[in-house]
C-alpha positions as CSV (number, residue, x, y, z in Angstrom):
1,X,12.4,12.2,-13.5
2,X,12.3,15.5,-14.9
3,X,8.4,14.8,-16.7
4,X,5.4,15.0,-14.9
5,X,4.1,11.9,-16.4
6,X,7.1,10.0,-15.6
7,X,6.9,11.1,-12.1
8,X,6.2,8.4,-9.0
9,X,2.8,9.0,-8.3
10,X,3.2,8.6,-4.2
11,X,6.1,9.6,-2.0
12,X,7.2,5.9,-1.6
13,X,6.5,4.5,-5.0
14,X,10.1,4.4,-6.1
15,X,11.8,3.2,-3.1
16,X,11.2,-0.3,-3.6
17,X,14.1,-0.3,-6.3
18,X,16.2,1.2,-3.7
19,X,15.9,-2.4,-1.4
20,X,18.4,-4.6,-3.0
21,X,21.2,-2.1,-2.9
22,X,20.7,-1.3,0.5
23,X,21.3,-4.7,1.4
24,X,24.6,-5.2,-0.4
25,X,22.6,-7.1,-2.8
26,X,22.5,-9.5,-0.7
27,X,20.2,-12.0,0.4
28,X,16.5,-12.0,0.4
29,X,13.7,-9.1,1.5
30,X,10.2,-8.6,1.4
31,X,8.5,-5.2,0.1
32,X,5.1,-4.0,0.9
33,X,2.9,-1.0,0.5
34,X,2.4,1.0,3.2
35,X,-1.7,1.0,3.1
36,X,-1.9,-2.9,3.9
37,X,-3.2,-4.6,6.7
38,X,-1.4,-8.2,7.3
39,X,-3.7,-10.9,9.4
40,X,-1.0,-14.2,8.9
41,X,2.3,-14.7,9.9
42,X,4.4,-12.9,7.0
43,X,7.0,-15.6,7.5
44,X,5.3,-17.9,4.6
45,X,6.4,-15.3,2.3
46,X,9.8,-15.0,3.6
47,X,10.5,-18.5,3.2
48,X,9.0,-19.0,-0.4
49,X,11.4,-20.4,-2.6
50,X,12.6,-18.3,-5.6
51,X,12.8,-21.2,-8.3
52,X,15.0,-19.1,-10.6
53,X,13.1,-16.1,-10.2
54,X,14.7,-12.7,-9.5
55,X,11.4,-11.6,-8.0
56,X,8.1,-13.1,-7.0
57,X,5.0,-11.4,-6.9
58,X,1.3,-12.0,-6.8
59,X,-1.0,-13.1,-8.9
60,X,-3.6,-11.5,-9.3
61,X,-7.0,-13.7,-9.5
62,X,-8.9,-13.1,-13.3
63,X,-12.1,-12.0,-11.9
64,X,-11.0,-9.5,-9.6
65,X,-11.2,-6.8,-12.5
66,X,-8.4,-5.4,-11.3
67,X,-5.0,-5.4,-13.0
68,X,-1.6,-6.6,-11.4
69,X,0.3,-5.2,-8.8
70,X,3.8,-5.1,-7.9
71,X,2.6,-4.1,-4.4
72,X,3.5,-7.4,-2.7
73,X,7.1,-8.1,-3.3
74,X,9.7,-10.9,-2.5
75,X,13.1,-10.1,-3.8
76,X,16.5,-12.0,-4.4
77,X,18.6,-9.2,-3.8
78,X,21.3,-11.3,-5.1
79,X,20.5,-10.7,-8.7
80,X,18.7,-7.4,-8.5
81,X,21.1,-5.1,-9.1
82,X,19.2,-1.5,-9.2
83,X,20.8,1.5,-9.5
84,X,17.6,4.5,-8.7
85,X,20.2,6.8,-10.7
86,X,19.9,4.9,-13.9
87,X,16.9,3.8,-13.3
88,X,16.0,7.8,-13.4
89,X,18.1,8.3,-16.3
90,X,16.1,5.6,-18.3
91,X,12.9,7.1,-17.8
92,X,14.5,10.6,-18.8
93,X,16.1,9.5,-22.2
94,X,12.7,7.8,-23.1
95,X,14.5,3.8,-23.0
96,X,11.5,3.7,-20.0
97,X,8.1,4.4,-19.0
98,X,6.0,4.7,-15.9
99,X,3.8,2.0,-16.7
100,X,6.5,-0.1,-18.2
101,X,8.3,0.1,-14.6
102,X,5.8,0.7,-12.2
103,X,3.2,-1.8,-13.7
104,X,5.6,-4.3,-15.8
105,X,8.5,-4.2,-14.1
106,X,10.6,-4.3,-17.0
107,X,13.8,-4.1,-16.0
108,X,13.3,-7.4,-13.8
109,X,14.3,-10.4,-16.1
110,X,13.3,-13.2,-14.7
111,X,9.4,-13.1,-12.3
112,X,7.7,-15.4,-10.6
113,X,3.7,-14.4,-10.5
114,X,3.1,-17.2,-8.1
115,X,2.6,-15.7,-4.7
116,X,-1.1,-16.5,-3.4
117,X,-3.3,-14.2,-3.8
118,X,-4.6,-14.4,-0.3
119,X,-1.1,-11.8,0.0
120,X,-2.7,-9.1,-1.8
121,X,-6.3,-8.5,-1.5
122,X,-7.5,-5.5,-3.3
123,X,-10.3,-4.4,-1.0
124,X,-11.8,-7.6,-0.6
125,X,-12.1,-9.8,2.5
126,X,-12.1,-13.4,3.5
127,X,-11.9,-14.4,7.6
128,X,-10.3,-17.6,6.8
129,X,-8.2,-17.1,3.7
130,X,-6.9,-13.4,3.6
131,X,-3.4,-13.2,4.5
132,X,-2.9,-9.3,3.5
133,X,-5.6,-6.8,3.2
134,X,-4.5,-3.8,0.6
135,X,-6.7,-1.0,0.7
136,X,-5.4,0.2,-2.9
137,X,-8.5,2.6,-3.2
138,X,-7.0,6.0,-2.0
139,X,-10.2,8.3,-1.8
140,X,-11.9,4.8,0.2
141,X,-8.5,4.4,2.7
142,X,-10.1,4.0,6.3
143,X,-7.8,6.5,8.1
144,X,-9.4,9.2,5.6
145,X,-12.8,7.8,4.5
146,X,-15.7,6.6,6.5
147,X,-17.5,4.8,3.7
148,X,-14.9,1.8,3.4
149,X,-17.1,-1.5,3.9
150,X,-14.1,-3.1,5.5
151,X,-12.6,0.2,7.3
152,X,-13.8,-2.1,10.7
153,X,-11.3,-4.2,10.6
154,X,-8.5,-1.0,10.3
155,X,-9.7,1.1,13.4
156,X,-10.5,-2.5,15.5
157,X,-6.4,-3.5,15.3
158,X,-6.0,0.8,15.6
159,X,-7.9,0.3,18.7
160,X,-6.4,-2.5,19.8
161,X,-2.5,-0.7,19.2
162,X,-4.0,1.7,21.3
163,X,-5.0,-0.1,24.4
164,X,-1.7,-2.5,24.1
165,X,0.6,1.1,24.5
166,X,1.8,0.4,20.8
167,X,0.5,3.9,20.0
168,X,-1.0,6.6,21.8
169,X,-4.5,8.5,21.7
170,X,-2.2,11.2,21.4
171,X,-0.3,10.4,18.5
172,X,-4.2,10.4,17.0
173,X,-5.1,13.6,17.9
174,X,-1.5,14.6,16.1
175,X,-2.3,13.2,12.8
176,X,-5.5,14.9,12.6
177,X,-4.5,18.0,13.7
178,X,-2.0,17.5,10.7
179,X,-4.2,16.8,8.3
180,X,-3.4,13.2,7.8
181,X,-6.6,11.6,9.1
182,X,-10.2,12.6,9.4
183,X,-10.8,14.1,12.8
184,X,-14.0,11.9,12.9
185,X,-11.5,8.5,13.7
186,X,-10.6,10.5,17.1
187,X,-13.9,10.3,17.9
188,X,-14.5,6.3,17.0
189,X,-10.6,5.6,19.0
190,X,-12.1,7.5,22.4
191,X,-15.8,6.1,22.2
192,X,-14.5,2.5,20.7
193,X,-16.9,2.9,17.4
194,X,-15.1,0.2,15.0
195,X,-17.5,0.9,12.2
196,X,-17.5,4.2,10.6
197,X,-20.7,3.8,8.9
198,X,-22.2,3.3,12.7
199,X,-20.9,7.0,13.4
200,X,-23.4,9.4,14.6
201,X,-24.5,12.2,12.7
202,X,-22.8,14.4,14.6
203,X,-19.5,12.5,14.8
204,X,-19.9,11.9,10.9
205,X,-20.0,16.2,10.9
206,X,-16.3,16.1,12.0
207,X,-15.1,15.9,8.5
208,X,-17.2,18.2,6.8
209,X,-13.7,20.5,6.2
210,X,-11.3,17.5,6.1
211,X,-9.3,17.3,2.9
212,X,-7.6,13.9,2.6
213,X,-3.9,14.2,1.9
214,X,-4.1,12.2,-1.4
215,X,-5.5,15.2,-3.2
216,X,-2.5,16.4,-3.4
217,X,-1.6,13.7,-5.7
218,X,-4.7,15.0,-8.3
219,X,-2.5,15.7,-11.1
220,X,-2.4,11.6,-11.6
221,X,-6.3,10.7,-10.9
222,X,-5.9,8.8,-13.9
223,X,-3.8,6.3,-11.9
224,X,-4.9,2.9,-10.1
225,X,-4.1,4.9,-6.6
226,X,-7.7,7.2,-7.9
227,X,-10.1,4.3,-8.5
228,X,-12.9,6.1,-9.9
């Protein structure tokens, strides 16, 4: 979109309308962020049944303070027929907004809010129920913050990628030399240190010129992916 305001606010934000056409509109798919962490076998959300529904999506407990998402997605690509084109052109000529796609998803007819919630925790926790972990809080994300209460339970499954060949120490050391990652979650892959806030001061020092790659994204702190 040619306005600021009508803008995606991350790199990937608008790609989840581009799903059902890729598959023909056909058949079923599941979308998810890409700052989750899934603990359960993501089959029971492949297998949910749509009802009617064009779309299901989770519901977001009452309590949690927190509004929505549409960050947690099962589609029936059978009936969503996006076009990204005219979806563009819509929020051009004013017929859309941002918040009216993004955070409505308006131009779904027919959704079913009746995923668990255990499928998208926002920064909270549960051993025995959390199915998906969502670490929605961009300046708190564990790969660039050390201050995330639940950051653990990031580096421990980093660590463990590490040690099964999935990844390499390497591949680290590449991201922070990027710019990607604090160079401070080197230091807790080589020494094993799950817990960021168990860093010592002098591994904590590491970041003291790191600038996390969301702030390039300033221009819309007044979005969820800022939470003050």
């Amino acid at each position: 979109p040619r306005d600021t305001k009508q803008q995606p606010r991350t790199p990937f934000t608008f790609q989840r309308f581009l799903i059902p056409a890729l598959t023909g509109n056909r058949g079923r798919a599941v979308y998810l962020d890409s700052d989750m962490q899934v603990f359960k076998d993501i089959r029971a959300l492949w297998t949910l049944p749509f009802m009617g529904a064009d779309l299901l999506v989770v519901r977001e407990p009452e309590h949690s303070g927190r509004r929505p998402q549409f960050s947690v997605m099962v589609l029936n690509c059978d009936d969503l027929h996006w076009d990204i084109r005219e979806i563009v052109r819509a929020l051009d000529e004013g017929q859309l907004t941002y918040e009216e796609l993004v955070y409505g998803m308006s131009i779904v007819k027919n959704i079913g809010a009746n995923i668990d919630p255990a499928w998208n925790a926002l920064e909270r926790f549960s051993e025995r129920e959390t199915a998906l972990l969502h670490f929605t809080d961009m300046s708190t994300q564990p790969w660039v913050s050390k201050e995330n209460p639940l950051g653990y339970l990031w580096t421990r499954d980093l660590i463990e990628a590490i040690d099964a060949g999935a990844i390499s120490t390497d591949f680290v050391k590449q991201e922070v030399s990027f710019g990607h990652v604090r160079p401070s979650l080197l230091y807790q892959v080589e020494n094993r240190v799950e817990d960021a806030l168990l860093l010592p001061r002098r591994a904590r020092g590491m970041d003291g010129h790191f600038v996390p790659p969301y702030r390039a994204l300033i221009k819309h702190a007044g979005s969820y992916w800022c939470h003050p």
